[in-house]
C-alpha positions as CSV (number, residue, x, y, z in Angstrom):
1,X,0.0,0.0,0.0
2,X,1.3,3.6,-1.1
3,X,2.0,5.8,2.2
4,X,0.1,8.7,2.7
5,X,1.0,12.2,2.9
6,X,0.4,14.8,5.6
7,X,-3.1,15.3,4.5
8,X,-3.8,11.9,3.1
9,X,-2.8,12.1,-0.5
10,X,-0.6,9.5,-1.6
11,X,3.2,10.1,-1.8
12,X,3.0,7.4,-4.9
13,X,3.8,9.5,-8.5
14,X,0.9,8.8,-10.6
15,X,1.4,7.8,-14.1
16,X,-0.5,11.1,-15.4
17,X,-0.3,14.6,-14.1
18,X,-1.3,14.7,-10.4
19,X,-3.5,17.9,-10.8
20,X,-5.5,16.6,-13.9
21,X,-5.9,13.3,-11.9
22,X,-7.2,15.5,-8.9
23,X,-9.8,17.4,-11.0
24,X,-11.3,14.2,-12.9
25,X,-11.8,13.1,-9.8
26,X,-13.5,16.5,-8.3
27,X,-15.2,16.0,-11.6
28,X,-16.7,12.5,-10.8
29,X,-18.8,14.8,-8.1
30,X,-20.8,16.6,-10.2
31,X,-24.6,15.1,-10.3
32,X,-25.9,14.2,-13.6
33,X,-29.3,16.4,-13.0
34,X,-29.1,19.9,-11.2
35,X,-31.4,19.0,-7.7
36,X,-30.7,22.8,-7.0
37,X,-31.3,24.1,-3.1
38,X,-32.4,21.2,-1.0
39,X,-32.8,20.8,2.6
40,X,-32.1,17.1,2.7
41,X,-28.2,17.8,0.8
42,X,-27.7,21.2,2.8
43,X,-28.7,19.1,6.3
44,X,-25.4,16.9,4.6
45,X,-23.0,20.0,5.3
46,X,-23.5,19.3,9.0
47,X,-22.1,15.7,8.7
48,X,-19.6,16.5,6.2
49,X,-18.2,19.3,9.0
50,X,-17.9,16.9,11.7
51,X,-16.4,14.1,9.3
52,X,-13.5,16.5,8.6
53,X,-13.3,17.1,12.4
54,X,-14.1,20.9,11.6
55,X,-16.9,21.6,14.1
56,X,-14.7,23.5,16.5
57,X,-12.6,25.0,13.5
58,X,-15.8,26.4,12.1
59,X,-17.5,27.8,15.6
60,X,-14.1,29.8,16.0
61,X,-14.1,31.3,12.5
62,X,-14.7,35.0,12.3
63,X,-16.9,35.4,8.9
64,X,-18.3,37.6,6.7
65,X,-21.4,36.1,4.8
66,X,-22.6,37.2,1.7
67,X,-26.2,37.1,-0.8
68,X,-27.0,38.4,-3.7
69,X,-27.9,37.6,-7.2
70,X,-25.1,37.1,-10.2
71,X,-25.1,39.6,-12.4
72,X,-27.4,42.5,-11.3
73,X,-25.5,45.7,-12.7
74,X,-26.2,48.9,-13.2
75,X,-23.6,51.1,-15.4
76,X,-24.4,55.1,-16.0
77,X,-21.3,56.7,-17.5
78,X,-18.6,56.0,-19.9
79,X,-15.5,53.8,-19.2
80,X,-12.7,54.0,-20.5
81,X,-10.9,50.9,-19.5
82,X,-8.4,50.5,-22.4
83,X,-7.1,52.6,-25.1
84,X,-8.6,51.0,-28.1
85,X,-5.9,50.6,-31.0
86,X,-6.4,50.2,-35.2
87,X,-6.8,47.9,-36.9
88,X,-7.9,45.2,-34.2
89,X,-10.6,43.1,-33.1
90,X,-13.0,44.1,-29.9
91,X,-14.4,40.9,-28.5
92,X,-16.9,40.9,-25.7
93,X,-16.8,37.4,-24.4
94,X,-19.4,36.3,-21.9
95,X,-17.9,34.1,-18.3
96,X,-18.4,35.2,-14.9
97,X,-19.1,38.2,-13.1
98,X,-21.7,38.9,-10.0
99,X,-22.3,41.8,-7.6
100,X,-21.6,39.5,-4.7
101,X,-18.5,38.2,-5.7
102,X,-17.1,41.9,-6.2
103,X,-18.1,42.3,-2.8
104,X,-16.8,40.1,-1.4
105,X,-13.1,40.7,-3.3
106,X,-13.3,44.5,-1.8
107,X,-14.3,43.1,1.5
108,X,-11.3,40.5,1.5
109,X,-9.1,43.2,0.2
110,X,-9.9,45.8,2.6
111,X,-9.3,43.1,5.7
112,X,-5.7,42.2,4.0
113,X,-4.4,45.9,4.4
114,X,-5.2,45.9,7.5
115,X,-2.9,43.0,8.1
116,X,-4.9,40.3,8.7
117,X,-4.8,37.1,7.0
118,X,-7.6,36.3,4.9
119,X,-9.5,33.6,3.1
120,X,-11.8,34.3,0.6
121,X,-14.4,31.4,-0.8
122,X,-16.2,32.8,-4.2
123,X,-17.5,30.7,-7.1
124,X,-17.7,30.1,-10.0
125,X,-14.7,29.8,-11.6
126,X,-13.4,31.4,-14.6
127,X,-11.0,28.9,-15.8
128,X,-9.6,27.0,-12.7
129,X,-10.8,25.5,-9.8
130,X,-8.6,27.1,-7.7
131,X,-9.6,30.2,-8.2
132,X,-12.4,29.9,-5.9
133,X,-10.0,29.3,-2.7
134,X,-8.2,32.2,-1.9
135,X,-5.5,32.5,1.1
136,X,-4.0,36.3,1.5
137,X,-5.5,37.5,-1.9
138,X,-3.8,34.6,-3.8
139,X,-5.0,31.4,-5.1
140,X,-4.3,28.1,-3.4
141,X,-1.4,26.6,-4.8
142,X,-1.4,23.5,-6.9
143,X,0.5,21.6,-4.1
144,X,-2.1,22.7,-1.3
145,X,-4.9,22.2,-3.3
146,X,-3.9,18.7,-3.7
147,X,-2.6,17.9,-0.4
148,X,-6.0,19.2,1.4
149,X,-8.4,17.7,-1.8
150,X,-7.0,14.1,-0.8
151,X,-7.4,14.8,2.8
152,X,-11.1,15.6,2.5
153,X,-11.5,12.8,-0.4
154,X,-10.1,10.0,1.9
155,X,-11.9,11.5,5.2
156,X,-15.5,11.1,3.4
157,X,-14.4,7.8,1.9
158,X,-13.2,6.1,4.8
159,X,-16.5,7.5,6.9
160,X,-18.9,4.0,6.9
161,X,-22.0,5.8,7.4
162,X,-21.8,8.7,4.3
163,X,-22.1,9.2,0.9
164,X,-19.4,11.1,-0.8
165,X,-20.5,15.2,-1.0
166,X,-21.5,16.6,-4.2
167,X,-19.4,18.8,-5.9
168,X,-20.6,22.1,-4.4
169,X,-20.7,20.4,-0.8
170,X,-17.6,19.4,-0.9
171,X,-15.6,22.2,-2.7
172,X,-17.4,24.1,0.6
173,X,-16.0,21.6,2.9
174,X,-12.9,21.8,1.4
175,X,-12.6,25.5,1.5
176,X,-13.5,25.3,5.2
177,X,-10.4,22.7,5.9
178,X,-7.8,24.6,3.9
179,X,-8.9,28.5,6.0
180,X,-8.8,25.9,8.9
181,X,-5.5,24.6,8.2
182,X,-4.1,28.0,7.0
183,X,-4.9,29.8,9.7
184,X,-6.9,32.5,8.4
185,X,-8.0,35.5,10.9
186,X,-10.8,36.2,8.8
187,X,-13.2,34.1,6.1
188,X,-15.5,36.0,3.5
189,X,-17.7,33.9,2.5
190,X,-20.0,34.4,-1.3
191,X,-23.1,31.9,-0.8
192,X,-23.0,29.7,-3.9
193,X,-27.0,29.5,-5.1
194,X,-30.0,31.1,-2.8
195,X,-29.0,31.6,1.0
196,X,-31.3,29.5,3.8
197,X,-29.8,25.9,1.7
198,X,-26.7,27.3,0.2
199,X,-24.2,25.2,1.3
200,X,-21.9,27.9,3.1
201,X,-24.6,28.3,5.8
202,X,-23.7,25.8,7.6
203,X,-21.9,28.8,9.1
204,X,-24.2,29.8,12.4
205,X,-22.1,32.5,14.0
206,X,-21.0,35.0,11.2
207,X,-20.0,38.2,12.3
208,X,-21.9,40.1,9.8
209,X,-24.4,38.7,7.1
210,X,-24.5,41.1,3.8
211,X,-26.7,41.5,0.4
212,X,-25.8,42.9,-2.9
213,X,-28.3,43.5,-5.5
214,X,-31.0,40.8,-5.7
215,X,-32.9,40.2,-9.1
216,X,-34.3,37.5,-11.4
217,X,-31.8,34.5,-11.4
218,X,-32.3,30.3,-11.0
219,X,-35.8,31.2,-11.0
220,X,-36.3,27.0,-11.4
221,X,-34.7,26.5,-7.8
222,X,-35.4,29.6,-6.2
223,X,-39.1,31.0,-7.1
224,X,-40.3,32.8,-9.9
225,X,-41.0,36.2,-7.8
226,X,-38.7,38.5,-6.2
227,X,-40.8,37.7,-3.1
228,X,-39.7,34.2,-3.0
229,X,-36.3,34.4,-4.5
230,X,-35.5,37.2,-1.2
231,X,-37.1,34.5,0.9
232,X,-34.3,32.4,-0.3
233,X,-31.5,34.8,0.3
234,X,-32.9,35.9,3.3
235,X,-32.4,32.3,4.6
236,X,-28.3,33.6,6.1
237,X,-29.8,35.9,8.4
238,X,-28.6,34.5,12.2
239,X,-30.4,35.6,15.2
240,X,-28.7,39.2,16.6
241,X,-25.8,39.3,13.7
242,X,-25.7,42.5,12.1
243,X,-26.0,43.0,8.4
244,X,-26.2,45.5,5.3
245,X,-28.0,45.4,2.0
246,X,-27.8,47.6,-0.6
247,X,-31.1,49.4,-2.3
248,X,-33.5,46.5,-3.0
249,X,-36.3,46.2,-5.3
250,X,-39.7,46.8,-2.9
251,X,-40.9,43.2,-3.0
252,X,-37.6,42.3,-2.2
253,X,-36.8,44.8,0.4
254,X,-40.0,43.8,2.3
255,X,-39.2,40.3,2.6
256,X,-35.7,41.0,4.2
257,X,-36.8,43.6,6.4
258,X,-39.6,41.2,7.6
259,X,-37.1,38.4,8.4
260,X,-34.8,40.7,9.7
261,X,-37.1,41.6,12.5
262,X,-38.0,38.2,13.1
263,X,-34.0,37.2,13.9
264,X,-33.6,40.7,15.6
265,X,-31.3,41.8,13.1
266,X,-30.3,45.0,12.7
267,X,-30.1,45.5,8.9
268,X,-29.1,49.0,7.5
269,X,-29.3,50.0,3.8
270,X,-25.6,50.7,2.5
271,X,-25.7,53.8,-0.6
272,X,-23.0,53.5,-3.6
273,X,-19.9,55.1,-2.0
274,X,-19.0,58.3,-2.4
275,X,-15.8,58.6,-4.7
276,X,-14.7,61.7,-2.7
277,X,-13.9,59.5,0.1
278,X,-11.2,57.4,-2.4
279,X,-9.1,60.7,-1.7
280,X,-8.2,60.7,-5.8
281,X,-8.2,56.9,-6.8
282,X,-10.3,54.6,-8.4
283,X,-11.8,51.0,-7.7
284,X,-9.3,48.2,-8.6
285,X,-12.7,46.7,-10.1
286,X,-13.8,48.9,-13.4
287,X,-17.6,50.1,-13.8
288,X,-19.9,52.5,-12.2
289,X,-21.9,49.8,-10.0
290,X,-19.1,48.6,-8.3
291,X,-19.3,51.6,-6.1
292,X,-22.4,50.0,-4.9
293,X,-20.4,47.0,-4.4
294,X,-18.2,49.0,-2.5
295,X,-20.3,50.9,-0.6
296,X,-21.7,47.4,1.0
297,X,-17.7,46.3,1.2
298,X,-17.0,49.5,3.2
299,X,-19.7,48.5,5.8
300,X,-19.1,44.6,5.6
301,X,-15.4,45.2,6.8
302,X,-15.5,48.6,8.9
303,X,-18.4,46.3,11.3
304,X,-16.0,43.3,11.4
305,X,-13.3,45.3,12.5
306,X,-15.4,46.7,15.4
307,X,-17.0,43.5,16.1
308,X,-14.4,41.6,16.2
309,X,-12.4,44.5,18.6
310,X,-9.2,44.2,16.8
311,X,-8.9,48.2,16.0
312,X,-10.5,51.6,16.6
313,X,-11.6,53.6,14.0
314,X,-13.8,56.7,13.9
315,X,-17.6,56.8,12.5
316,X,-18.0,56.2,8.7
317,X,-20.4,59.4,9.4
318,X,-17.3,61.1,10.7
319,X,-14.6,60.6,7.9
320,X,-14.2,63.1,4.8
321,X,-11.8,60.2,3.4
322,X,-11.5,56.4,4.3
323,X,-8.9,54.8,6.1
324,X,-5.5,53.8,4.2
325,X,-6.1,50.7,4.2
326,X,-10.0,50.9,3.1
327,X,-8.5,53.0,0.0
328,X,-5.7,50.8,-0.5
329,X,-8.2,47.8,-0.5
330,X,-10.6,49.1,-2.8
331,X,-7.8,50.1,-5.1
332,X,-6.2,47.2,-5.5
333,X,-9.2,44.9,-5.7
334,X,-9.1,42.3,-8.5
335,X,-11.1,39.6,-9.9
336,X,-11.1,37.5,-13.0
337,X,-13.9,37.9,-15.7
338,X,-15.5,41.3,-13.8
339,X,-15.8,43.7,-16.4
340,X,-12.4,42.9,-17.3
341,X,-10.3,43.9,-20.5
342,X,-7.4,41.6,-21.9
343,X,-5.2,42.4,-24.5
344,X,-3.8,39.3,-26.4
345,X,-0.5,38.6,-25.4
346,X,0.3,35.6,-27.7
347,X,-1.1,37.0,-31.1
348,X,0.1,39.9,-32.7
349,X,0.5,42.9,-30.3
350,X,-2.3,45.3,-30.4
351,X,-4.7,43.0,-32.7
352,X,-7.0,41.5,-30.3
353,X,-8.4,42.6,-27.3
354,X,-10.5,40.5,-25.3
355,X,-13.6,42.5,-23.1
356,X,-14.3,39.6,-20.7
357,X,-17.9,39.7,-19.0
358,X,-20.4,37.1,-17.7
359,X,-23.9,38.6,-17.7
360,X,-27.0,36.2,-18.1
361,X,-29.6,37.9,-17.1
362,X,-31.6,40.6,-19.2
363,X,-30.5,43.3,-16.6
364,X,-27.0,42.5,-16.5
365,X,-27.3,42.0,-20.3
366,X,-27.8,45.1,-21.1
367,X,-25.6,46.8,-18.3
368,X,-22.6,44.8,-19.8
369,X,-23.3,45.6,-23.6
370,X,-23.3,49.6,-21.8
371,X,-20.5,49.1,-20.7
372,X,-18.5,47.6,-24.1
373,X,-19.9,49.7,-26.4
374,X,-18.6,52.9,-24.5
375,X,-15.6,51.5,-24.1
376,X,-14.6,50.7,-27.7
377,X,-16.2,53.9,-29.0
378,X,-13.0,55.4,-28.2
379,X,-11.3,53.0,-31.1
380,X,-11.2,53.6,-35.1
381,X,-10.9,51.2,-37.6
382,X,-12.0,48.5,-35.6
383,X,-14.5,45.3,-35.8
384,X,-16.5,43.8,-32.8
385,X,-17.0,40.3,-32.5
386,X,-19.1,37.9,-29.7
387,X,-17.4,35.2,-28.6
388,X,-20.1,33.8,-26.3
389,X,-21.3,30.9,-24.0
390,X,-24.5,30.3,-22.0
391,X,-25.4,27.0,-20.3
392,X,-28.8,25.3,-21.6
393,X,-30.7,26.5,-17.8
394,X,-30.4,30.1,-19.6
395,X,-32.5,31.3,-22.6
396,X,-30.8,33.0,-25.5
397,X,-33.8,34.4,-27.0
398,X,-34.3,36.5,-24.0
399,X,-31.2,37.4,-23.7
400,X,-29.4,38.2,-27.3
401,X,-32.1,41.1,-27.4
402,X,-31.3,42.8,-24.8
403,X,-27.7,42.4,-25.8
404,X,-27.6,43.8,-28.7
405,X,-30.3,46.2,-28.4
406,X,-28.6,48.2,-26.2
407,X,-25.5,47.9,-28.0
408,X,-27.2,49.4,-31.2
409,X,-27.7,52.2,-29.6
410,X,-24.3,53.2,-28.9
411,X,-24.0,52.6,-32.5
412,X,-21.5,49.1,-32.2
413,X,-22.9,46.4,-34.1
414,X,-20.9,42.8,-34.3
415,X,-19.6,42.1,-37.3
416,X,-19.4,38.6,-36.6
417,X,-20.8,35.8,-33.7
418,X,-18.7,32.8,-32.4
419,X,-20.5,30.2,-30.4
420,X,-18.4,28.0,-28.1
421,X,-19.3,24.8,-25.4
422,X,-18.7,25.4,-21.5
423,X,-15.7,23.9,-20.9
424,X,-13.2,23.8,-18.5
425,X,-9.7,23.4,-18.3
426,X,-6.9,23.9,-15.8
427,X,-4.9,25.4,-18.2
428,X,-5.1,29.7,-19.7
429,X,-6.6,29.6,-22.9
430,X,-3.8,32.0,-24.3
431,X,-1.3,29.4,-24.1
432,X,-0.1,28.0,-27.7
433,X,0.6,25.1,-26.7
434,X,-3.2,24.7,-26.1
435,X,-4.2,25.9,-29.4
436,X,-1.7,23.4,-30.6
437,X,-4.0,20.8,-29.4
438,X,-5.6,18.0,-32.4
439,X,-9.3,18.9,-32.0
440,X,-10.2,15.3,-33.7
441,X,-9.1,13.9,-30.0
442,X,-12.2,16.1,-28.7
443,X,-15.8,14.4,-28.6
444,X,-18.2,17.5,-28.0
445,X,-21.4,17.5,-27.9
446,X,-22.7,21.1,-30.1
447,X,-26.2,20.4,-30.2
448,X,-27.1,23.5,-27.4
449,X,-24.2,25.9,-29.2
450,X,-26.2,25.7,-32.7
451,X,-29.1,26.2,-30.6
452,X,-27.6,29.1,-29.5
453,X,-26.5,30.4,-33.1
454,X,-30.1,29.7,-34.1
455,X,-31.6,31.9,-31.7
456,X,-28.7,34.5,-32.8
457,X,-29.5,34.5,-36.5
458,X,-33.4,34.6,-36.0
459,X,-32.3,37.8,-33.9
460,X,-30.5,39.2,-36.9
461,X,-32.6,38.3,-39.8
462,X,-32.4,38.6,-43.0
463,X,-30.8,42.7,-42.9
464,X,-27.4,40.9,-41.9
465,X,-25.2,38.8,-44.7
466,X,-24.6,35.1,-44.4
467,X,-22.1,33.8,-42.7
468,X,-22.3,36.0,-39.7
469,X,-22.2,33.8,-36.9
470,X,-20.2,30.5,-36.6
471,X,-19.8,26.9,-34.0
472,X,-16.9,26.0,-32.9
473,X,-15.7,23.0,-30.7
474,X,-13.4,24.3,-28.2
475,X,-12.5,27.9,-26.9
476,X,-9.2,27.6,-28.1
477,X,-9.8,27.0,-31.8
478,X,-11.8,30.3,-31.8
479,X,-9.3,32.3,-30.5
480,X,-6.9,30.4,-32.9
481,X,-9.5,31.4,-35.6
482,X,-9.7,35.1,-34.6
483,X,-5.8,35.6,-34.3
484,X,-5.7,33.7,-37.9
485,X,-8.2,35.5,-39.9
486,X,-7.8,39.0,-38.1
């Protein structure tokens, strides 16, 4: 038998690479069919806890919670987030981005210039797993990540009496052994799906719950009213533990306030903070609703600080600029796939730049397509192209209007539409050696992405020329397409 390491994994080479082993295994944990929120899985978290011998770990954890709904932006004035050049291609590619996840970035990054060490659990990822575990602002390594997968992995194995988690129960679990093991001073926590069966509230005993903007998202799971889906976020309020929320839709709004009183929870309604008190700088994370993001991140960390009586600091009411370390925080802020701009490194300089965004919903459609068309505007001489993806739960005839509606009237139209499948890999898609790869050793499944086109030409009609929009099998060969063709 092959002796385990520290944290279980076994010191044995395996004949393939260790990390693509680990994540075929973490893959092997994804159900076949979505069962969404459950009480019966989230009751699960409870056992999976005290199988990993975390229940006193967890009770001493000092956390930050966090709600909201993916995707709910609001964008009012021009960006200008990267001086478009000639002669190249614009892309706005569609992958992650939420209001909560922001938050929760500012509110980790605030917490580290303070000097304490921080872990920070978001989801999902944009292109690697380990993106969602974060220990002082940086990913887990590929060596920790291992180590503590294989310690969870055996520990629910060798229980007799449990089933193995589900892949969002037990990337929780494991997030909760790795700020465990690493020490952490203070967790911020992004709830994965919905709140009251979210798998991160397991957590009893935050120090202070918070709620970016809530809207119309997983209506299948969580309710097809705003009612009902705030019901559902509502669900991490503890009894006595402070917490914020930003402006809320009425129906939505009522239900927290509601439950709020129930708990005894003294909830106050955070504004969009006011860039005077940046003292000059700017957000580390680009786009006029972020300051409503920040605005929650402010409160979220300033009331941990106090609760938590590790340093005096005067009234938010009281300050004409934040703290250094708030300001630093804010400034320095970063998160993959957030209204984020990439210029091609691998291709021809100045040729492609990539405007990476993951809206799906109608709101957050039409907030991101703002925000891209006033930021190429600033360009000559330039063509636009969507490189998108959507998983089949979303509905591309509601969306792609939306989309490019608003984009019409800034006066960018695509010149051409690339359709791609969700796929992940653990490696960046700008590497050449990936776009090196023999697609004929692929096996894909394209039926949903001509779905997708279909919906896209309908959209466009017959005022557009053929050969508009176009399938391909893998991310990389698009972007090997774009950089050959451009």
């Amino acid at each position: 038998m092959a002796a385990r390491g520290e944290y279980g994994v076994s010191n044995q080479k395996a004949s393939g690479d260790p990390y693509e082993e680990g994540l075929g295994v973490l893959s092997s944990l994804i159900p076949r069919r979505s069962s969404g929120e459950s009480c019966q899985q989230f009751d699960l978290m409870f056992d999976y806890v005290k199988i990993l011998g975390l229940e006193e770990d967890l009770s001493k954890m000092k956390i930050i919670h966090v709600a909201g709904t993916k995707g709910k932006l609001m964008v009012d004035e021009k960006l200008k987030l990267f001086p478009c050049m000639p002669n190249h291609h614009n892309l706005i590619s569609f992958s992650l981005v939420d209001s909560k996840g922001s938050t929760c970035t500012f509110t980790e990054s605030i917490l580290r210039n303070y000097g304490f060490r921080t872990g920070l659990l978001t989801s999902p990822h944009l292109i690697d797993v380990r993106e969602r575990f974060r220990v002082d602002g940086v990913d887990i390594s590929v060596e920790k990540f291992l180590a503590y997968f294989w310690w969870c992995y055996n520990r629910f194995k060798e229980a007799t009496n449990s089933e193995m988690p589900s892949y969002f129960l037990f990337l929780t679990s494991l997030s909760l052994k790795i700020f465990a093991a690493e020490k952490v001073d203070v967790v911020i926590l992004e709830v994965g799906l919905g709140g009251k069966y979210d798998s991160t509230n397991v957590v009893q005993k935050p120090v202070v719950c918070g709620f970016s903007s809530l809207g119309y998202d997983h209506t299948e799971i969580l309710g097809d009213t705003l009612d009902k889906i705030a019901g559902m976020k509502a669900g991490i309020f503890k009894l006595g533990v402070p917490a914020f929320t930003v402006p809320q839709p009425d129906e939505a709004m009522r239900v927290l306030e509601d439950k709020a009183s129930e708990l005894d929870v003294n909830m106050k309604v955070v504004q969009p903070l006011n860039k005077r008190l940046l003292n000059g700088h700017k957000l580390g994370l680009d786009g006029e609703h972020q300051y409503l993001n920040a605005g929650l991140a402010v409160s979220l960390a300033y009331t941990w600080l106090q609760q938590s009586g590790n340093l005096e600091i005067p009234s938010l009411h009281q300050m004409t600029t934040l703290p250094e370390p708030f300001i630093k925080g804010l400034a320095t802020a970063s998160l993959q796939g957030r209204g984020q701009v990439v210029p091609d490194l691998y291709g021809d300089p100045g040729k492609l730049v990539f405007y990476l965004d993951g809206a799906h919903t109608p709101e957050s459609m039409e907030a991101c397509a703002k925000w891209f068309s006033l930021a190429v505007l600033v360009g000559d001489e330039q063509s636009e192209i969507l490189l998108f993806n959507c998983t089949s739960v979303r509905d591309p005839q509601t969306l792609f209007p939306h989309l490019r509606n608003t984009c019409a009237k800034y006066g960018v139209d695509f010149e051409k539409a690339l359709f791609v499948p969700n796929m992940s890999m653990s490696y960046k898609a700008g590497m050449n050696a990936l776009l090196e790869n023999n697609d004929d050793a692929w096996v894909v499944d394209l039926s949903w992405q001509y779905a997708v086109q279909k919906a896209w030409e309908s959209l466009v009609g017959e005022e557009e020329d053929g050969g508009k929009s176009e399938v391909f099998s893998s991310l990389p060969l698009a972007i090997k397409w774009l950089r050959d063709t451009g």
